[in-house]
C-alpha positions as CSV (number, residue, x, y, z in Angstrom):
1,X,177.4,172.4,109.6
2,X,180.2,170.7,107.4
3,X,181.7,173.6,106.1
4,X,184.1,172.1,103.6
5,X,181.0,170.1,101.9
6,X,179.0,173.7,102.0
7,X,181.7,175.6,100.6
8,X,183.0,172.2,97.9
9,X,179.2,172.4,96.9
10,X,178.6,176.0,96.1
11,X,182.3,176.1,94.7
12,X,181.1,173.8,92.1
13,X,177.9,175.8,91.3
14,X,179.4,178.8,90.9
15,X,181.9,176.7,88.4
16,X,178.4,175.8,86.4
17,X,176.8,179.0,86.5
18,X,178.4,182.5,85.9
19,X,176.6,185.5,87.2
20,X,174.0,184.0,89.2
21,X,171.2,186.2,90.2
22,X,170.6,186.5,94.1
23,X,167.6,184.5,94.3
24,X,169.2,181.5,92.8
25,X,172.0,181.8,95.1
26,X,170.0,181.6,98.0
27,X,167.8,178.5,96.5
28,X,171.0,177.0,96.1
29,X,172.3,177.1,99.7
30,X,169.2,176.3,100.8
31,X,169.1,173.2,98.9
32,X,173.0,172.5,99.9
33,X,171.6,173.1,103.8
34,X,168.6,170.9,103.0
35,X,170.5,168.1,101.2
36,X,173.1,168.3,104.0
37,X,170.7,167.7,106.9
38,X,169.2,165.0,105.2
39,X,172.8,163.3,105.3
40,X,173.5,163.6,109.0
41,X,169.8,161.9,109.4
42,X,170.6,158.9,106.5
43,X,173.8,157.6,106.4
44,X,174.8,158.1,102.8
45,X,178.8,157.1,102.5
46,X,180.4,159.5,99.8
47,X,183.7,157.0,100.3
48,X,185.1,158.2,97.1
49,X,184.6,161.7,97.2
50,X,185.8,161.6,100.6
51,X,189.1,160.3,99.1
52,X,189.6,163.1,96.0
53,X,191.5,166.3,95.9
54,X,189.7,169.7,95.7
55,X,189.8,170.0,92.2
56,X,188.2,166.8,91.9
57,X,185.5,167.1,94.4
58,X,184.5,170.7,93.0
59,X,183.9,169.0,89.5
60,X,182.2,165.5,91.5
61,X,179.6,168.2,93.1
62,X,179.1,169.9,89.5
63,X,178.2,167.3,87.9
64,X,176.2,165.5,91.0
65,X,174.1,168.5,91.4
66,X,173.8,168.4,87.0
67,X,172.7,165.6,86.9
68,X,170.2,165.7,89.5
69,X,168.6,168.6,88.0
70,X,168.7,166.7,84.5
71,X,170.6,169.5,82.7
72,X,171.7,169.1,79.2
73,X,174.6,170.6,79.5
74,X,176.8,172.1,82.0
75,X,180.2,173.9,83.7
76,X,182.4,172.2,85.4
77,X,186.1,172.8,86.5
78,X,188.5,170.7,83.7
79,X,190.0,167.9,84.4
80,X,192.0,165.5,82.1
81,X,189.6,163.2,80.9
82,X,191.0,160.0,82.6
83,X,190.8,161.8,85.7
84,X,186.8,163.1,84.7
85,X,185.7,159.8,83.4
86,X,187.1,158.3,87.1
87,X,185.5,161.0,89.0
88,X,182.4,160.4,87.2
89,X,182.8,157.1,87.7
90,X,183.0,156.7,91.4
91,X,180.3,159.9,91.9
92,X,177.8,157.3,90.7
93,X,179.5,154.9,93.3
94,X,178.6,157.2,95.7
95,X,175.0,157.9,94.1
96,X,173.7,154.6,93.0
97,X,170.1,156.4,93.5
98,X,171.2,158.6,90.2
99,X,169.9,155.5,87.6
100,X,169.5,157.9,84.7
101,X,173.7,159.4,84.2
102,X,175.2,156.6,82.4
103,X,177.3,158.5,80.3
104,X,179.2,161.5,79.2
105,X,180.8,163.8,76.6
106,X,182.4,167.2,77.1
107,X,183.8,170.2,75.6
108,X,186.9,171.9,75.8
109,X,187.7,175.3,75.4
110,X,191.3,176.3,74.9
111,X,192.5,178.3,77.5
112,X,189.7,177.7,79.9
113,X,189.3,176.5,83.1
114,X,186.2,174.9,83.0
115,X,184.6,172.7,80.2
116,X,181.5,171.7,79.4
117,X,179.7,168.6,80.3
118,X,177.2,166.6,78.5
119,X,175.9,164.4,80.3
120,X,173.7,161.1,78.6
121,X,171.0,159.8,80.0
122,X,168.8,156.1,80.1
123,X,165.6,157.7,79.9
124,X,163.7,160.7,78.3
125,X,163.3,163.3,81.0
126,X,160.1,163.0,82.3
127,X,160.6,159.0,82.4
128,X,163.3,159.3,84.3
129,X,161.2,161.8,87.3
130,X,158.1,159.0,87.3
131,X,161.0,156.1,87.8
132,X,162.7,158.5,90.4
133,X,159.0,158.5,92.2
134,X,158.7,154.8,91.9
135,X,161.9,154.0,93.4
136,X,161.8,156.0,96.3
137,X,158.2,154.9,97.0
138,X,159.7,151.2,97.0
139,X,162.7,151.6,99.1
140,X,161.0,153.5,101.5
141,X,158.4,150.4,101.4
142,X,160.5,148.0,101.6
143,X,163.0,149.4,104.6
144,X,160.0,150.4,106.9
145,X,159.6,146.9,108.6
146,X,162.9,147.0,109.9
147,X,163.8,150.5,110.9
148,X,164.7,149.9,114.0
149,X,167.1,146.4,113.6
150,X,170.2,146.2,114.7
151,X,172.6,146.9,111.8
152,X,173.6,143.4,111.4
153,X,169.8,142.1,111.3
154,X,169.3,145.3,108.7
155,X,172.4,143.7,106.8
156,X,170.7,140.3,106.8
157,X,167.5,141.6,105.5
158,X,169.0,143.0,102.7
159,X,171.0,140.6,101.5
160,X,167.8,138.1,101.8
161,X,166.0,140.1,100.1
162,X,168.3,140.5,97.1
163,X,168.3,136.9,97.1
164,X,164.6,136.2,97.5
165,X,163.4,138.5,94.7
166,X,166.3,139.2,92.0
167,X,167.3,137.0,89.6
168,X,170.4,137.5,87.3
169,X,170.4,139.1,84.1
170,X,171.9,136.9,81.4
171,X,171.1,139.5,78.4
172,X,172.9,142.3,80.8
173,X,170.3,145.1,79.8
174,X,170.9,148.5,80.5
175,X,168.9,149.0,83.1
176,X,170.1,145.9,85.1
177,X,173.2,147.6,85.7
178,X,170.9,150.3,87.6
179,X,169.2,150.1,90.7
180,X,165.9,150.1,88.7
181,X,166.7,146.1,87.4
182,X,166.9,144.8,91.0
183,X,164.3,147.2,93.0
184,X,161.7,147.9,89.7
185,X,162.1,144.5,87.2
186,X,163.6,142.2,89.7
187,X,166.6,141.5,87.6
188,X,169.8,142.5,87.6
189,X,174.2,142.2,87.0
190,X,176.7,142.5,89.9
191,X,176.5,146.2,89.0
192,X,172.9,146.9,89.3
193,X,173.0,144.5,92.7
194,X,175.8,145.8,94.5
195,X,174.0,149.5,93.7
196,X,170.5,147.8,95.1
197,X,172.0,146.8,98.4
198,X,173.7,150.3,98.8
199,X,170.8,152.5,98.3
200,X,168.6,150.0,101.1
201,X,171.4,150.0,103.3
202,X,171.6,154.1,103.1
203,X,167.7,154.1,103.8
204,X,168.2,152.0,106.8
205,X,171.3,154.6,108.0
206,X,173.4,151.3,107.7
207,X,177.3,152.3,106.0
208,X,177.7,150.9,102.9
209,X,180.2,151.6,99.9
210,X,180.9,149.5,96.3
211,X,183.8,147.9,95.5
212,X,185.3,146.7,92.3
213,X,187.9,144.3,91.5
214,X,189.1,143.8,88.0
215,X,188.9,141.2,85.4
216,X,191.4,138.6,84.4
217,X,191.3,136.9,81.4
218,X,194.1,134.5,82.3
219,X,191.9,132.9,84.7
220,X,188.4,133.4,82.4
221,X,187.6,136.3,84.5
222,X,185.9,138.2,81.8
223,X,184.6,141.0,83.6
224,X,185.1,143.4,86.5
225,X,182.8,142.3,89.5
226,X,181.4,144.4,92.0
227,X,180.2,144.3,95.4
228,X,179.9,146.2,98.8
229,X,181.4,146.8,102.4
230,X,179.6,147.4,105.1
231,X,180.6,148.4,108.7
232,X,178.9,146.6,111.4
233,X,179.8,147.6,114.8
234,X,182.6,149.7,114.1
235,X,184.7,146.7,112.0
236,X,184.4,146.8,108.0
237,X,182.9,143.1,106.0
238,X,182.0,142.3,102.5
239,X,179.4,141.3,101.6
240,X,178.8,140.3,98.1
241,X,175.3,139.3,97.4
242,X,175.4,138.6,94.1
243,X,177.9,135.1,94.8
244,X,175.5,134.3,98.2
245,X,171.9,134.4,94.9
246,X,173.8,132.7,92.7
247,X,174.7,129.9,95.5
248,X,171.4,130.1,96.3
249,X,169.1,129.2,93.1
250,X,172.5,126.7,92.3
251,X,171.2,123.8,94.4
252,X,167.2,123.2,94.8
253,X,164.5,125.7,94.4
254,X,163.3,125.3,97.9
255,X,166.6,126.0,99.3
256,X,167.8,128.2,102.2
257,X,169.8,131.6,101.3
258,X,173.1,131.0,101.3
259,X,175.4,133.7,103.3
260,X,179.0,132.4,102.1
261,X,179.8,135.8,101.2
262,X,178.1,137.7,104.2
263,X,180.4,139.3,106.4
264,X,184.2,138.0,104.7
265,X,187.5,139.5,105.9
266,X,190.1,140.6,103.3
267,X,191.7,137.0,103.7
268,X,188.4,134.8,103.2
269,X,187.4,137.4,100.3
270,X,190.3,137.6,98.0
271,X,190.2,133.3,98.0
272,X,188.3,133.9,94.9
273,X,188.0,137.7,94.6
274,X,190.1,139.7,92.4
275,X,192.2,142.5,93.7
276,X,190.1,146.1,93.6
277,X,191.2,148.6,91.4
278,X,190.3,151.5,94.0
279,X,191.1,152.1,97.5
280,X,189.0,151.0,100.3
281,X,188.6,150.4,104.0
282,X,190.7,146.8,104.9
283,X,188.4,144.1,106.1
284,X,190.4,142.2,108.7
285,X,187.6,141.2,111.4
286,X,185.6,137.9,111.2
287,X,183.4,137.9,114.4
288,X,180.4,138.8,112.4
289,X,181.0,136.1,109.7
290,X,177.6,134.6,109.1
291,X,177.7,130.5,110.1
292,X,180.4,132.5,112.7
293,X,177.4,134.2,114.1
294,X,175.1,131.2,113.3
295,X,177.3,128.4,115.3
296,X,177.5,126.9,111.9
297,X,181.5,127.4,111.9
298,X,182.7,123.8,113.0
299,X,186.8,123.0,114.0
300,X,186.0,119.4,114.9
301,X,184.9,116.3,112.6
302,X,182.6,115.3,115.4
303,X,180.9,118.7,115.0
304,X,180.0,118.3,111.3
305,X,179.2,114.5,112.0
306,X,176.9,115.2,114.8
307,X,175.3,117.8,113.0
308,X,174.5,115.6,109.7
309,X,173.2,112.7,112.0
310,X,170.6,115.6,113.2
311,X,170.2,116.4,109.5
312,X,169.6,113.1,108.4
313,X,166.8,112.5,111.6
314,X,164.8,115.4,110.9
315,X,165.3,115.4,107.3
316,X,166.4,118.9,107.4
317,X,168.6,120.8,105.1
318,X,172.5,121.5,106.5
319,X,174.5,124.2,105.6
320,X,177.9,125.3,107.7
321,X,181.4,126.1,107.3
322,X,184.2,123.9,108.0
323,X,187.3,126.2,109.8
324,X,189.3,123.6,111.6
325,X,192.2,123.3,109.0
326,X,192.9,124.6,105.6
327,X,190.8,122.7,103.3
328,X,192.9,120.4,101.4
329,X,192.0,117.7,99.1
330,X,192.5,114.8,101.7
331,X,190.7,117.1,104.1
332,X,187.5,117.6,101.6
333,X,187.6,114.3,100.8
334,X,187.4,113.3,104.9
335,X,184.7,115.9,105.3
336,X,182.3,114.1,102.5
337,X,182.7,110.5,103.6
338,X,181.9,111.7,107.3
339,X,178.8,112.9,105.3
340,X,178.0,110.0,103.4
341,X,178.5,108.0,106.8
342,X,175.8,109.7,108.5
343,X,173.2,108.8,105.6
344,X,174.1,105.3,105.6
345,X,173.4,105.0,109.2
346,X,170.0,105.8,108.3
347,X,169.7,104.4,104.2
348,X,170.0,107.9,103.3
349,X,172.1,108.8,100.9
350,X,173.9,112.3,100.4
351,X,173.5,115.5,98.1
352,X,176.5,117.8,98.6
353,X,177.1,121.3,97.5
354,X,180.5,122.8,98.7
355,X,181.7,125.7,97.7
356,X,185.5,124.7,98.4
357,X,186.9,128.5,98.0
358,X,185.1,129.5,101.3
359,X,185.2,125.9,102.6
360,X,181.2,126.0,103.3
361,X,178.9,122.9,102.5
362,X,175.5,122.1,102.2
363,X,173.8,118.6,102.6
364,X,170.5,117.1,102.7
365,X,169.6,113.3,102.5
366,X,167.5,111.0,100.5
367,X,166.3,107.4,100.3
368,X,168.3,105.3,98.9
369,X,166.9,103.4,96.6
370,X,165.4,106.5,94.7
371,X,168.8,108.1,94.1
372,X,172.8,108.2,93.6
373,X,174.9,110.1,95.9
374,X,175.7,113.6,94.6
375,X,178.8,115.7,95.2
376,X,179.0,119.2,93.1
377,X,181.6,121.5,93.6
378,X,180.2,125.1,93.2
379,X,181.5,127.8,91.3
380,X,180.4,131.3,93.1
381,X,179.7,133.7,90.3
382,X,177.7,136.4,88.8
383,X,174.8,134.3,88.5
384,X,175.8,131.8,85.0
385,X,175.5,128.1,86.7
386,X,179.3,126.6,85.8
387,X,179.0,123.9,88.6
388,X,180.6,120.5,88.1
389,X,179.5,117.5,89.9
390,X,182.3,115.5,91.4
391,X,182.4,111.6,92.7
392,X,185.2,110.8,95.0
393,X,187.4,113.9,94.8
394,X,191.1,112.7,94.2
């Protein structure tokens, strides 16, 4: 039994209710026990509440267990309200399979300890329980086939199936900031994504957490972007599956997934990821990279070159990642005429996507006569297309 969780947990009911009668107590620690060993059977991070003071996790586990029971109103232990809103904040974080809290007010009482917490929701009340019904049903659906994986093939399926069946949400409903755009409508934002992946990977007892970097306007970073970590084989990754389905619908609608963003160290990751605005575990393996894993990582020119010569021959679709040196415009602009030689050989001509941040390209060939080479540089994003095609990079 984790007895600081048990005794966090009932601290923060007793903060909610006053003068509980004895049957409710009991109810309560059963549920605490209940809720507890479900945890030690699904691996359900609580990253950020693992990281909070007493005070803060009292209030975190008021308001979790609130919130669960769809409460109007409720005690909890006061806290400033910067310091509520960010406990809040990450609880939901750690719960991404609590769709409905979106929101909050509160009331203060002078001289109190606690105050009162009002908590808004996205759906009437009994909406919100048929929704809750519906999503388990289709996580537990959709995780069954591959129970028993290894936790990087669990990883892999996913992030494939976020990029298979979700496409982004331009209008940015409500909802597609939930787990209930991805999972229930098949939309979503980076939000309602990085929440989808969390909640399968916690079905499959896989270790996941969100992350969140900030915005920055002086670069047209508009908005605060979120993704996930996972820990595969004892080493932490991100894994941002939002960049990998935007990459993916960028280039042709038959295309393969694209796993740019599967598996990143802190280095490869903050090339075009802003800096987080809360702690987490530091990302400094590789191994598990995806074209790492795939024998799609090349160090040698005669790598890519014999590799698009197989391309153009079986008129196949190649996608790898170039790690020999630090991709510099002369060295880009090497890398694309070895591509465009190994068309010519054939009359083939070249269509190349390269997404120059991570220094991963894809190529396939057509006839000549039908088509002009092609060269786009791709912008990895939150879904809105900005690529830019690009002849002769100088």
């Amino acid at each position: 039994m984790n007895t600081d969780y048990t005794a966090t947990r009932m601290l923060g009911y007793l903060y909610r209710y006053t003068n509980p009668k004895i049957e409710d107590l009991v109810d309560e620690m059963l549920a605490i026990l209940s809720d507890e060993e479900l945890g030690d059977k699904i691996t359900m991070e609580q990253y950020y509440y693992n990281h909070m003071n007493k005070a803060q996790q009292a209030a975190y586990h008021s308001i979790l267990s609130g919130v669960k029971n769809l409460a109007d109103e409720f005690q909890i232990p006061a806290l400033e309200g910067k310091e509520l809103y960010n406990v809040f904040f990450q609880m939901r974080l750690d719960h991404p399979e609590i769709f409905w809290a979106t929101g909050f007010k509160y009331r203060y009482f002078l001289d109190s300890t606690n105050l009162i917490f009002v908590p808004e929701y996205l759906f009437e009340k009994n909406k919100v329980k048929e929704h809750q019904r519906a999503m388990q049903a289709r996580v537990e659906k959709l995780v069954r086939p591959v129970k028993d994986k290894s936790e990087w093939e669990k990883e892999k399926f996913v992030h494939d199936f976020i990029c298979e069946n979700v496409r982004y949400d331009k209008l940015k409903k409500a909802y597609s900031h939930e787990i209930i755009g991805p999972l229930g409508q098949g939309v979503g934002v980076c939000e309602g994504i990085a929440k989808a992946v969390k909640v399968l990977c916690d079905a499959l007892g896989l270790w996941c957490m969100i992350v969140i970097c900030g915005n920055n306007p002086e670069k047209g970073i508009k908005y605060r972007h979120t993704w996930n970590i996972v820990r595969i084989g004892g080493q932490y990754y991100h894994l941002d599956a939002t960049f990998d389905n935007s990459l993916t619908r960028g280039a042709r609608e038959d295309a393969e997934y694209r796993y740019d963003y599967f598996n990143l160290d802190d280095k490869a990751m903050f090339r075009d990821h802003e800096p987080l605005i809360a702690p987490a575990p530091a990302c400094t393996d590789n191994g598990h990279f995806y074209y790492k894993e795939k024998k799609l990582s090349f160090t040698k020119m005669e790598e890519v070159k014999k590799r698009a010569q197989q391309a153009v021959k079986k008129g196949k679709v190649l996608t790898f990642h170039w790690r020999g040196s630090y991709l510099t415009r002369d060295m880009l602009r090497e890398i694309l005429n070895v591509l465009e030689d190994a068309g010519k050989e054939k009359s083939k001509l070249p269509h190349i996507y390269a997404n120059a941040a991570q220094a991963v390209f894809r190529v396939w060939y057509s006839d000549i006569d039908t088509l002009t080479p092609e060269v786009v540089l791709e912008d990895a994003n939150e879904g809105e297309k900005t690529e830019k095609g690009l002849k002769n990079p100088e």
